[in-house]
C-alpha positions as CSV (number, residue, x, y, z in Angstrom):
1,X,139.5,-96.6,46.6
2,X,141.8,-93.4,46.5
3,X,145.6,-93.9,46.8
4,X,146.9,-91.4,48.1
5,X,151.2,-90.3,49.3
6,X,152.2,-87.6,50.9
7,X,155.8,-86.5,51.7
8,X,155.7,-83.7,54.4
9,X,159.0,-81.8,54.1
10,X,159.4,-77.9,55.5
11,X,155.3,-77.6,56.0
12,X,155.0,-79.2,52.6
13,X,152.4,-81.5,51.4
14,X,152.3,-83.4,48.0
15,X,148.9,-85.5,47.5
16,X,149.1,-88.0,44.6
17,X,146.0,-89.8,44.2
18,X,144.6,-92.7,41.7
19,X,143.7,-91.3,38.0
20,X,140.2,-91.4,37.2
21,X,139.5,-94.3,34.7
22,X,136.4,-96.8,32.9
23,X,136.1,-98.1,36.5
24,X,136.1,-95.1,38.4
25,X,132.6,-95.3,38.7
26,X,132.8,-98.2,40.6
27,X,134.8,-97.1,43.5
28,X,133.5,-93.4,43.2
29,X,131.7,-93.4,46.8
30,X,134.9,-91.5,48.1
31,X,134.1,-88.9,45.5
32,X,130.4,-88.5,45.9
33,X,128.6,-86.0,48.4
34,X,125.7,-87.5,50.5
35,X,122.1,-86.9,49.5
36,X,123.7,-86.0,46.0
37,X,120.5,-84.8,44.1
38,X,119.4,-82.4,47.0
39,X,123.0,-81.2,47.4
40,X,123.1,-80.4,43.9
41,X,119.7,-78.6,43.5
42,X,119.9,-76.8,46.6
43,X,123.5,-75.4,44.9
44,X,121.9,-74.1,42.2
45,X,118.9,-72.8,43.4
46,X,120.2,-69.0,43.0
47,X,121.8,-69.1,39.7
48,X,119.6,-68.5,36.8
49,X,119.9,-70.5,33.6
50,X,122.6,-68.8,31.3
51,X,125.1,-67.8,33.6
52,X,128.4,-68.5,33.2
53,X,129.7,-70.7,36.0
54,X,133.4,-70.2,35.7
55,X,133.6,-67.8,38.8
56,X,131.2,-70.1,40.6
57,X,132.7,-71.9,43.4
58,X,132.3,-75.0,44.7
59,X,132.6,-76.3,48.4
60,X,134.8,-79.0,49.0
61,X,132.0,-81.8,49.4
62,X,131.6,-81.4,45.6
63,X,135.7,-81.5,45.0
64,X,137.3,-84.5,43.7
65,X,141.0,-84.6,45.3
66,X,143.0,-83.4,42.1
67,X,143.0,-79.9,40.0
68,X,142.0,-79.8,36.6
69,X,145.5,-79.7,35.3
70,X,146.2,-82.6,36.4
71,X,142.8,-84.4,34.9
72,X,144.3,-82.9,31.5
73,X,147.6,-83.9,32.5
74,X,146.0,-87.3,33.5
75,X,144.8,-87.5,29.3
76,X,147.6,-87.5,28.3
77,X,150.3,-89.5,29.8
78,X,147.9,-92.4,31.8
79,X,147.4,-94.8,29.4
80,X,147.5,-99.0,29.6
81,X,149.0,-98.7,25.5
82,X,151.5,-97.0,24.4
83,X,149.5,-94.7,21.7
84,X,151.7,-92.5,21.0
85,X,154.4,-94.8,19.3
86,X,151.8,-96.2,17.4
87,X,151.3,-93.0,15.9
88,X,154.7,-92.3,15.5
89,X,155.9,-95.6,14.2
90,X,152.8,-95.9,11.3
91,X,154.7,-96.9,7.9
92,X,152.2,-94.8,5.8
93,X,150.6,-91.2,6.6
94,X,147.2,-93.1,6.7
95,X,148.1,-95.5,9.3
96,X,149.6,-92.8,11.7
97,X,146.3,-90.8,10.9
98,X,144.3,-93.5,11.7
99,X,146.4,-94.3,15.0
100,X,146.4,-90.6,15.8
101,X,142.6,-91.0,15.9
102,X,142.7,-93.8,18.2
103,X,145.0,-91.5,20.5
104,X,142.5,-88.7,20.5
105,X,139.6,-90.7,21.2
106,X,141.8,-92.0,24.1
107,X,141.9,-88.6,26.1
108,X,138.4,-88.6,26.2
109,X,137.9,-89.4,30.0
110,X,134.8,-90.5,32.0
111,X,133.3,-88.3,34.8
112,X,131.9,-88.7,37.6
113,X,128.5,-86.9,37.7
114,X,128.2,-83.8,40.8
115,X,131.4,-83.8,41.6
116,X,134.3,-81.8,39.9
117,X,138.2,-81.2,40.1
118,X,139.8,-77.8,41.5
119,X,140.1,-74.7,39.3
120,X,143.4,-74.2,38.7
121,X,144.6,-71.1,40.8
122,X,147.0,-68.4,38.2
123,X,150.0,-69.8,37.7
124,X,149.7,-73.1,39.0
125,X,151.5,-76.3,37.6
126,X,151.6,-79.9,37.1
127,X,154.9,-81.9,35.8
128,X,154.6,-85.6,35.6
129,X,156.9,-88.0,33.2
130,X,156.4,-91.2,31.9
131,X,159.1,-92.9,30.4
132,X,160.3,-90.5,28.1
133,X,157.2,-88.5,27.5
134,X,157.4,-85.6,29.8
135,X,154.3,-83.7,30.0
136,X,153.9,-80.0,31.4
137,X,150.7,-77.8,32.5
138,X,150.4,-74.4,33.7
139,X,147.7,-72.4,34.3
140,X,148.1,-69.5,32.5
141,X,144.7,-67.2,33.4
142,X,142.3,-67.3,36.0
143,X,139.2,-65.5,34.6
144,X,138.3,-66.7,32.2
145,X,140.1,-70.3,33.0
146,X,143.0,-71.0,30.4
147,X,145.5,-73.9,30.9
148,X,148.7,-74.3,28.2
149,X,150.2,-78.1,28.2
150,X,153.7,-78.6,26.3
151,X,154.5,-82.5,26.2
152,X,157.8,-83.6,24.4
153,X,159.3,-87.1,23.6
154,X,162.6,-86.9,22.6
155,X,163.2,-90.5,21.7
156,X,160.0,-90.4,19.6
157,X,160.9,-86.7,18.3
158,X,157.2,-86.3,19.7
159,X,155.7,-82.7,20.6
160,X,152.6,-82.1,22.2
161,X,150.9,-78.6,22.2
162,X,147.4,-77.4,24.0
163,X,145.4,-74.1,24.4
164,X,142.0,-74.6,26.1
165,X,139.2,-72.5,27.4
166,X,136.2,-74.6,29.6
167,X,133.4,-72.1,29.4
168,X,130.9,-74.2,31.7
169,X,127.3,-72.6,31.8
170,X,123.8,-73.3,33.8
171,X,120.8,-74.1,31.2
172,X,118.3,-74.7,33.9
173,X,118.4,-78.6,33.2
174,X,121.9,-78.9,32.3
175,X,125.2,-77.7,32.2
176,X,127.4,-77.2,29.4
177,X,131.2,-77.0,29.5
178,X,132.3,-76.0,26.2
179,X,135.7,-76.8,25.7
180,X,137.7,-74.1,23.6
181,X,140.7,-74.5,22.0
182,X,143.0,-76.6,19.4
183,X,145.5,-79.3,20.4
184,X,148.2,-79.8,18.0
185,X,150.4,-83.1,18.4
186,X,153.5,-83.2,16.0
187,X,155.1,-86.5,14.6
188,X,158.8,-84.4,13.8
189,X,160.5,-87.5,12.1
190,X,157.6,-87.1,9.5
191,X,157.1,-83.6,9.2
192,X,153.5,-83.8,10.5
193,X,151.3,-81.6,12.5
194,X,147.6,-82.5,13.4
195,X,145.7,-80.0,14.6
196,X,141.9,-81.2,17.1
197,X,139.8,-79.8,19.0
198,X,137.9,-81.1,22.0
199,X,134.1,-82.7,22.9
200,X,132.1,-80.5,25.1
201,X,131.1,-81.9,28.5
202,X,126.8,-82.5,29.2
203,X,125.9,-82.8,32.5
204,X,121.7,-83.3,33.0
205,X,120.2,-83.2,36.3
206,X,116.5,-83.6,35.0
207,X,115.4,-86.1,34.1
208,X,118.0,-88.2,34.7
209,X,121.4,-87.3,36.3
210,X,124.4,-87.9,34.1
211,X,128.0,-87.0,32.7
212,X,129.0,-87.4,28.9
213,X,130.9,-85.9,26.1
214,X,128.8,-84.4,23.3
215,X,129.5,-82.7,19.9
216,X,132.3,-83.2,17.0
217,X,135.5,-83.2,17.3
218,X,137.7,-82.7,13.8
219,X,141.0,-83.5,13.5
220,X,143.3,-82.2,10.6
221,X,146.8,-83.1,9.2
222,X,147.8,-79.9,7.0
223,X,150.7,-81.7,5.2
224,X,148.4,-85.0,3.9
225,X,145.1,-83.7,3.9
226,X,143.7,-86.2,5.9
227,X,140.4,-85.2,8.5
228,X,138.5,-87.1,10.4
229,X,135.2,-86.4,11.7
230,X,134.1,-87.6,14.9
231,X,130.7,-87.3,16.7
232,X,130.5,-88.0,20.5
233,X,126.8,-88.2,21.5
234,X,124.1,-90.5,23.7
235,X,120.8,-91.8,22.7
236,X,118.5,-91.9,26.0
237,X,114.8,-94.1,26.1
238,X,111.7,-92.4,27.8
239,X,112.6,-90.3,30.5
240,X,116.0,-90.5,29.9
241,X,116.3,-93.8,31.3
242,X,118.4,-96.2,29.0
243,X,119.6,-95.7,25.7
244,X,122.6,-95.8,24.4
245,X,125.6,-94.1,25.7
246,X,129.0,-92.8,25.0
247,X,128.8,-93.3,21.4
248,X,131.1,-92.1,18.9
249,X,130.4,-92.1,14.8
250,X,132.4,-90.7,12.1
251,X,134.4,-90.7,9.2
252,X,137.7,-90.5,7.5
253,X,138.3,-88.8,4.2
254,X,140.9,-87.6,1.8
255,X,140.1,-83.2,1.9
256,X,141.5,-83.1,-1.4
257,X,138.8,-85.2,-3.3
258,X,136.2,-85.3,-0.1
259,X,135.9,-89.0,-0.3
260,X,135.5,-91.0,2.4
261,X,138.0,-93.5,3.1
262,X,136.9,-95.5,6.8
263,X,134.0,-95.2,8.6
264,X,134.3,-94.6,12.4
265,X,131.9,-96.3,15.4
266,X,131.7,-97.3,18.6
267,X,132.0,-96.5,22.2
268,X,134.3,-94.5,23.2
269,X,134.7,-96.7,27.0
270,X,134.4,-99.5,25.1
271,X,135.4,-100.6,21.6
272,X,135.9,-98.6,18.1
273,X,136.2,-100.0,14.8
274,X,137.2,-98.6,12.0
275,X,135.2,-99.9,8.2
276,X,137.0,-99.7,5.2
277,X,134.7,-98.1,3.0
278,X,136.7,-99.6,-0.3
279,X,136.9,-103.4,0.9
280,X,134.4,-103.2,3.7
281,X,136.9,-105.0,6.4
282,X,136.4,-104.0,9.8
283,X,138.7,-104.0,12.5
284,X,139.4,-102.5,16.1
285,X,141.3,-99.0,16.7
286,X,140.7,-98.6,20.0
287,X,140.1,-100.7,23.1
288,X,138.9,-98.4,26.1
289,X,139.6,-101.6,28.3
290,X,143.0,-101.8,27.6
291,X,144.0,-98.5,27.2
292,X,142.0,-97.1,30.5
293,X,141.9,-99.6,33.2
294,X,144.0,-100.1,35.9
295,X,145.6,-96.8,35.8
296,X,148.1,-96.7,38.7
297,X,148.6,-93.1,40.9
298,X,151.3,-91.8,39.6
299,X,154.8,-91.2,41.7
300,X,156.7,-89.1,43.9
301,X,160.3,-89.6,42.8
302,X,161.8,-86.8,44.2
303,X,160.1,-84.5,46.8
304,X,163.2,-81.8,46.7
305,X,162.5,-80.7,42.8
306,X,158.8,-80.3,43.0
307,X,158.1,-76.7,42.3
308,X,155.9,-74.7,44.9
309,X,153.6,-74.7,41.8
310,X,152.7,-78.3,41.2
311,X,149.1,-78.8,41.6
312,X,149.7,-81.8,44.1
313,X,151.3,-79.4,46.1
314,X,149.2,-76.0,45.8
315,X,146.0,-78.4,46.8
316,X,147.7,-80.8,49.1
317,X,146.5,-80.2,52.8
318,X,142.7,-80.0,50.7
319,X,143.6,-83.1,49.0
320,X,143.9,-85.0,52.0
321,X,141.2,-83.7,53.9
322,X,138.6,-84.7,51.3
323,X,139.9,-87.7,51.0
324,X,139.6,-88.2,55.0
325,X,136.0,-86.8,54.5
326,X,137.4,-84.4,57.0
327,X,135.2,-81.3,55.8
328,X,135.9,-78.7,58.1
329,X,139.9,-79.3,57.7
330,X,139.0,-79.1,54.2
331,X,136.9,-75.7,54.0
332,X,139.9,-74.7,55.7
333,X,142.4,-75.2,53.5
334,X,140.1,-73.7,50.4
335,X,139.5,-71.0,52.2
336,X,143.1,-70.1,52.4
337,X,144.3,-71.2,49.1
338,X,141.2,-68.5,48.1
339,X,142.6,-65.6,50.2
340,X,146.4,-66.4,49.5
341,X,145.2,-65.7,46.0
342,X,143.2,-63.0,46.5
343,X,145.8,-60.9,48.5
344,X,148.7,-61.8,45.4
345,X,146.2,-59.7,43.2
346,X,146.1,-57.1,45.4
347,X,149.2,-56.7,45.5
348,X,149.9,-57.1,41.9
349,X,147.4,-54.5,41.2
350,X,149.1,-51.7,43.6
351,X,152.2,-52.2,41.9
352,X,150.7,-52.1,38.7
353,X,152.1,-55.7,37.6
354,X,150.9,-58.1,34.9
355,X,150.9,-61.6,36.0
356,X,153.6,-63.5,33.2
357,X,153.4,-67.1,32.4
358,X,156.7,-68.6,33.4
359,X,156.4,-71.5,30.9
360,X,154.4,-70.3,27.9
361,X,154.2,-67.0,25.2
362,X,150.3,-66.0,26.1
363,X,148.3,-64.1,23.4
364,X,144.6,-63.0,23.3
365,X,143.2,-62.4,19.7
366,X,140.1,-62.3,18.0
367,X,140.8,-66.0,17.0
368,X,140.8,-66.7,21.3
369,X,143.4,-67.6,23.5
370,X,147.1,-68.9,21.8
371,X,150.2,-69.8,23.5
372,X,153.7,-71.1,22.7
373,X,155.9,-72.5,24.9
374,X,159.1,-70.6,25.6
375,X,161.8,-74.2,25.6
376,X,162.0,-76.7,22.9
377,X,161.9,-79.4,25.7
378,X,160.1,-80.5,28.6
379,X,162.3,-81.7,31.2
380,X,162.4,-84.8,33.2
381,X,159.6,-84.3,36.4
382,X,159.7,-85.6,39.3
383,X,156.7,-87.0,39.3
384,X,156.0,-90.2,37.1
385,X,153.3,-91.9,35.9
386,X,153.2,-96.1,35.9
């Protein structure tokens, strides 16, 4: 079930609630909209295949109680292992690559098919800490949909740097949510950058309804010339019933004589192993189990410091409404969110102001959407994870 914990302080509402994870499928009733299928068909019915869907809104009874920052925040720092010293503490550059592999594999989150988190309203935040790993989001435009992330350990001299653009559209069948972007995650005591990008999200309504990650994701280190190449993809049986899902496959090489040093496969909510393509040993990298259950919501340490930004604030009175199944409370409360937002660009736009991220240098090439974060540090949030 969702935990949720509020704090009402000055008309203030914060709304934490539990993190998706491997099991959230099995206490996803709170999540999923009665009569599902002819819910979702009867949403689509106008919208012709092609369109982009990143100005198409949903009503709340299709909302899961959290924004999309914090399901990228979520990525990130929830986690049952501590990845992210395993990368750092790797005595040779091909044991942190191959634990920096295992890490990205491990932001790779299930969904929960026909429902979806919030779209991030301009400007909008999300600042959680765990231990010393102190992760920040903001959203940094609206159309299209951009989020930044800066993330910094200071005890690991870990840094954590994210650009991303979901560009989500209607193929009749299916939608695809492209995810654009690069994610760069630094090991400073080594001198190491490594540079990914991320799987695409597939969700079918015909034949079968279902949520998975699709396509390849590479993932580069500049200084050793290590890559790895990872395929995310399902099998499905006749009608798209069975099969085998939530596969990953790939390989490991060495870009400066292309061979391949480990081969890659699995599951990536289950169990990946990694085969030594020189001795042929085999042995476990990543355990979804371990790394993805039993995620606890994260915690309101101190009310007072939250900014009027932070996601579980912007979307707290719709938070708890959908988790009430209070509907009408919860139109409500997206309604005005939607015209809060709507009468800030007016205004904007008769005094001839550009929106500013307060957290990030934004630019918009040729080469897509880059940002940089203005500090060196993320600071300590008031809001931790478990």
């Amino acid at each position: 079930m969702v935990q949720v914990k509020m704090k009402e302080e000055n008309e203030r509402k914060i709304v934490l609630t539990k993190p998706l994870t491997i099991d959230s499928e099995s206490d996803s009733d709170a999540y999923k909209a009665p009569n599902l299928m002819q819910r979702i068909l009867s949403l689509f019915k106008n919208v012709r295949p092609g369109s982009d869907l990143t100005r198409f809104q949903l009503p709340p009874l299709f909302n899961l109680p959290k924004s999309q920052l914090q399901c990228y925040g979520e990525s990130v720092y929830c986690t049952g292992s501590d990845l992210l010293s395993m990368c750092n503490n790797g005595e040779s550059p091909i044991d942190r690559f191959i634990s920096v592999v295992a890490w990205s594999i491990s932001t790779t989150r299930p969904v929960n098919f026909g429902v979806a988190p919030y779209n991030p309203i301009l400007g909008e935040t999300h600042h959680v800490s765990k231990g010393n790993l102190n992760v920040l989001l903001e959203q940094i435009s609206h159309h299209p949909p951009v989020a930044a992330l800066h993330a910094t350990d200071e005890k690991e001299n870990i840094e954590m740097i994210w650009c991303q653009r979901p560009d989500p559209k209607f193929n009749g069948r299916s939608i695809e949510a492209k995810v654009h972007g690069i994610r760069q995650l630094k090991l400073l005591n080594h001198g190491e950058t490594y540079e990914m990008n991320c799987p695409h999200l597939l969700l079918k309504i015909f034949p079968v309804a279902s949520a998975d990650w699709s396509g390849t994701v590479t993932i580069r280190c500049q200084e050793t010339g290590l890559v790895a190449e990872l395929s995310y993809r399902s099998s499905s049986s006749f009608l798209g019933i069975g099969g085998n899902h939530r596969m990953i496959k790939g390989k490991i090489l060495d870009s400066s004589s292309l061979k391949v040093l480990y081969e890659v496969d699995g599951h990536w909510d289950r169990i990946v192993k990694l085969k030594d393509t020189n001795n042929k040993e085999v042995r476990v990298i990543y355990d979804a189990q371990e790394v993805l259950s039993g995620l606890e919501t994260p915690k309101l340490k101190d009310s007072e410091s939250v900014w009027p930004t932070e996601s579980a604030h912007v979307w707290g009175e719709l938070s708890e409404a959908i988790v009430k199944k209070d509907w009408e409370k919860a139109r409500e409360a997206k309604l005005e969110i939607e015209e809060r937002q709507r009468k800030l660009l007016r205004e904007r736009d008769s005094k001839g102001e550009t929106w500013v991220s307060k957290h990030f240098v934004v630019s918009n090439n040729k080469e897509g959407w880059e940002c940089s974060p203005i500090h060196k540090t993320v600071p300590a949030a008031p809001i931790t994870a478990q």
